[in-house]
BALOBA-1460 file (C-alpha; in Angstrom, 3 decimals):
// residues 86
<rec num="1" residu="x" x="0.000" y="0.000" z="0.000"/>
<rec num="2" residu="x" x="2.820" y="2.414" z="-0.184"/>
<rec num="3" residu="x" x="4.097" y="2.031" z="-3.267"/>
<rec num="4" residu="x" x="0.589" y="1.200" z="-4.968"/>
<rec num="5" residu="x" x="3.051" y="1.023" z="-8.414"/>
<rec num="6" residu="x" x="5.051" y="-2.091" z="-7.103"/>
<rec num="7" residu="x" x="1.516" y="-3.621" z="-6.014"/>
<rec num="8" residu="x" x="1.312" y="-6.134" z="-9.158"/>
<rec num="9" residu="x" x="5.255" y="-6.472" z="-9.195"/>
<rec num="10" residu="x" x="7.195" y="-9.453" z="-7.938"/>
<rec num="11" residu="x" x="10.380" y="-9.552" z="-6.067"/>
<rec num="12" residu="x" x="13.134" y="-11.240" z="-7.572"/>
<rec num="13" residu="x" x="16.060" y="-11.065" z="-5.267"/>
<rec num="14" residu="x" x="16.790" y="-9.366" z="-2.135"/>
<rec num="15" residu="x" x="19.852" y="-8.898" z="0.076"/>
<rec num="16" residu="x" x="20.821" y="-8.822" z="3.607"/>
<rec num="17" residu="x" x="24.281" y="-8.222" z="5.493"/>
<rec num="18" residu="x" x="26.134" y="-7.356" z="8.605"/>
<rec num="19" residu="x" x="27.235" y="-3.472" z="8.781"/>
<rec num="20" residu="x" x="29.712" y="-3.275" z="11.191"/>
<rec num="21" residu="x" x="29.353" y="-0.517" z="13.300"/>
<rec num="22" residu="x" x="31.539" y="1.280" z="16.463"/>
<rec num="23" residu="x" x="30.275" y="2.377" z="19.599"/>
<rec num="24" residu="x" x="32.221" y="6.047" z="18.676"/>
<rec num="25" residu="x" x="31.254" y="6.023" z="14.922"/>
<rec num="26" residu="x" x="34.815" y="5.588" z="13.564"/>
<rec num="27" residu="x" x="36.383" y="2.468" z="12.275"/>
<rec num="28" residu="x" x="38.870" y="0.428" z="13.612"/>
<rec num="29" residu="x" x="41.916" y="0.263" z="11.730"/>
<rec num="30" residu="x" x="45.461" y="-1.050" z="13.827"/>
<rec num="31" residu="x" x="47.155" y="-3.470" z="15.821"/>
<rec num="32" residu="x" x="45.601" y="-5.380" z="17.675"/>
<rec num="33" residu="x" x="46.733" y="-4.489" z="21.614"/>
<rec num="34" residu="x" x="46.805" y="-7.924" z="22.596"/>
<rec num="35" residu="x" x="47.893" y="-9.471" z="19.537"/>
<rec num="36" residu="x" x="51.194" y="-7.781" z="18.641"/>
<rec num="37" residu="x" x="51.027" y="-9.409" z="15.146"/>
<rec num="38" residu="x" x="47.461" y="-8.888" z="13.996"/>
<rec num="39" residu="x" x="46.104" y="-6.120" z="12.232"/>
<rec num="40" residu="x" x="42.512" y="-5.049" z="11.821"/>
<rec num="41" residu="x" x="40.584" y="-2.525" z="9.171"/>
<rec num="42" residu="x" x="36.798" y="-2.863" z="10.268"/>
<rec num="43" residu="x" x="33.284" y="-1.231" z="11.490"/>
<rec num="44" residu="x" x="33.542" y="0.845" z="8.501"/>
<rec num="45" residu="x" x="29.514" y="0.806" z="8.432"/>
<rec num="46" residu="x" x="28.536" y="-0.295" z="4.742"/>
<rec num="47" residu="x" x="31.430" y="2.512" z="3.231"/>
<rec num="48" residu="x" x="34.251" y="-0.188" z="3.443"/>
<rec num="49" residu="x" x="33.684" y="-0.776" z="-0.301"/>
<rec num="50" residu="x" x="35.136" y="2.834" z="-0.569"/>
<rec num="51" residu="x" x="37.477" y="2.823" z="2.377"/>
<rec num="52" residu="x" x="39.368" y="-0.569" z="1.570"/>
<rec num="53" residu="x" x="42.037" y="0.467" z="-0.702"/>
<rec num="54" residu="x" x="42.876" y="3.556" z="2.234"/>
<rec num="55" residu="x" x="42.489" y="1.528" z="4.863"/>
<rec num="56" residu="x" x="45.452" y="-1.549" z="3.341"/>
<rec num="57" residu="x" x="47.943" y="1.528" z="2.759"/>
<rec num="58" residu="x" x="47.566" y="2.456" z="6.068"/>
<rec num="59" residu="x" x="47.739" y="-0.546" z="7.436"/>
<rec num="60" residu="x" x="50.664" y="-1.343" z="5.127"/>
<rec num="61" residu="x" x="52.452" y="1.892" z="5.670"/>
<rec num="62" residu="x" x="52.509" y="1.296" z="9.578"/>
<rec num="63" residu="x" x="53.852" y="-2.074" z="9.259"/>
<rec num="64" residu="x" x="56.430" y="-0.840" z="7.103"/>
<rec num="65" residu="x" x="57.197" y="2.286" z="10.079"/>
<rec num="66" residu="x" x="55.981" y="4.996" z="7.607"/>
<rec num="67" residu="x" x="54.162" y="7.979" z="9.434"/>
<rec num="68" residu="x" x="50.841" y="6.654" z="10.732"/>
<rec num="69" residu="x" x="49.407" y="9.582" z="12.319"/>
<rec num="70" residu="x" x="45.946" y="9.295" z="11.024"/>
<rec num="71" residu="x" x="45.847" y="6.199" z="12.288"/>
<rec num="72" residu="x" x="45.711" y="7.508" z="15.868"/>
<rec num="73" residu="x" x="42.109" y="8.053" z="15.248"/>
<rec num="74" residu="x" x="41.552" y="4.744" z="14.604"/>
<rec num="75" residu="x" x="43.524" y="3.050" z="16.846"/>
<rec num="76" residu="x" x="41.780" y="-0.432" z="18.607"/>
<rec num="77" residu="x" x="43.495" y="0.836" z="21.684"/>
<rec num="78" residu="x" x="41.190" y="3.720" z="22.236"/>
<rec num="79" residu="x" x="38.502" y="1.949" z="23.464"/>
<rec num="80" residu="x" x="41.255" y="0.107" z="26.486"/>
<rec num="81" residu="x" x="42.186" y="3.925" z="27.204"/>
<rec num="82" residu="x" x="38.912" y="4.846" z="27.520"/>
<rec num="83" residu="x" x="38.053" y="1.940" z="30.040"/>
<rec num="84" residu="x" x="41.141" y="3.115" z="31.917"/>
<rec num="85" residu="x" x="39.655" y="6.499" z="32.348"/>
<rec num="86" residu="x" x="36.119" y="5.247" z="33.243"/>
């Protein structure tokens, strides 16, 4: 009834998925605090698509000791700071 056009139309496919989301609204993208050899690029809430190819040179660039000062932000560890301060 809301769309009275689609009323004689059937649906042919849909799609459902998992959009990973943060408490603080920004992604994570770092090492992993207690895993000193994993990184992680995630929670980037359905724009990952566009974020990817950012998100590996970052990643790369930090393994590699380039400046990483954007990813500060990002950092997993901010959420263990901000339990510290709670």
């Amino acid at each position: 009834d809301i769309y009275p056009v689609l009323k004689n139309r059937r649906v042919i496919r849909t799609f459902t998925g998992v959009r990973a989301a943060v408490a603080d609204g920004l992604p994570i993208v770092g090492l992993m605090p207690q895993h000193r050899r994993t990184w992680i690029a995630s929670g980037f809430e359905g724009d990952g698509i566009c974020l990817s190819a950012w998100a590996g040179r970052a990643v790369c660039d930090a393994i590699f000791d380039k400046p990483k000062s954007v990813l500060d932000v990002f950092s997993p560890n901010r959420f263990q700071e901000m339990s510290e301060v709670v």
